[in-house]
C-alpha positions as CSV (number, residue, x, y, z in Angstrom):
1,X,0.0,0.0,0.0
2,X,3.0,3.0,0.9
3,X,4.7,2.0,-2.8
4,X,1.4,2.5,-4.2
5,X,0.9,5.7,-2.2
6,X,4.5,6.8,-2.7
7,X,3.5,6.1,-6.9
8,X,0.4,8.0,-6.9
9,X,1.8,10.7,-5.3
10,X,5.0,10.7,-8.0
11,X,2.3,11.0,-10.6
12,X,-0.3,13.5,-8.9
13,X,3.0,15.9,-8.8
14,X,4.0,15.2,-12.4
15,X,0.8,15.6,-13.6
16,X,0.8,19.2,-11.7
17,X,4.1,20.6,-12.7
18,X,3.2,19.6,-16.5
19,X,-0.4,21.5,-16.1
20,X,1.3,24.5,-15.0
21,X,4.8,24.2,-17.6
22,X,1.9,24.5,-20.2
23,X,-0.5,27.1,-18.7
24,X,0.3,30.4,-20.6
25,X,1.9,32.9,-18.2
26,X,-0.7,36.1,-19.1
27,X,-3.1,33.6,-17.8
28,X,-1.5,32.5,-14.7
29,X,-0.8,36.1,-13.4
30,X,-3.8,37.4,-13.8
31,X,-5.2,34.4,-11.7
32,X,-3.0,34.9,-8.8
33,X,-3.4,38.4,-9.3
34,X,-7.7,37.9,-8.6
35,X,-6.6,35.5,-6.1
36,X,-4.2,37.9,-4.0
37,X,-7.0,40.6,-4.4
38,X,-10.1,38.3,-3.1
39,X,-8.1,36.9,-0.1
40,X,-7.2,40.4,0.7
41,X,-10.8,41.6,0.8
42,X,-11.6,38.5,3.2
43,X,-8.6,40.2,5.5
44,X,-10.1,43.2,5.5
45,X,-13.8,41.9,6.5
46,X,-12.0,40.3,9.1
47,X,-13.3,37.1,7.1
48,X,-17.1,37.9,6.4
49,X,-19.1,38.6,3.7
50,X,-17.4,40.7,1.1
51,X,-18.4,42.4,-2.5
């Protein structure tokens, strides 16, 4: 069962680090940047409702 594990956890990475490697950057950046900008507003509502 751990090899197994230990295998599917090799593959789950892989199969990350090729999903970004091919994301285009413009896309990427702006997602983080909404990201970064949404968790900020959940700060600043001390973690309540936001708009």
């Amino acid at each position: 069962i751990q090899q197994a594990r230990s295998q599917q956890r090799c593959l789950t990475e892989a199969s990350i680090v090729e999903a970004v490697a091919s994301m285009n950057r413009e896309h990427l950046v702006n997602v983080c940047t909404r990201f970064w900008s949404r968790l900020e507003a959940i700060i600043e509502a001390d973690g309540g409702w936001f708009d």
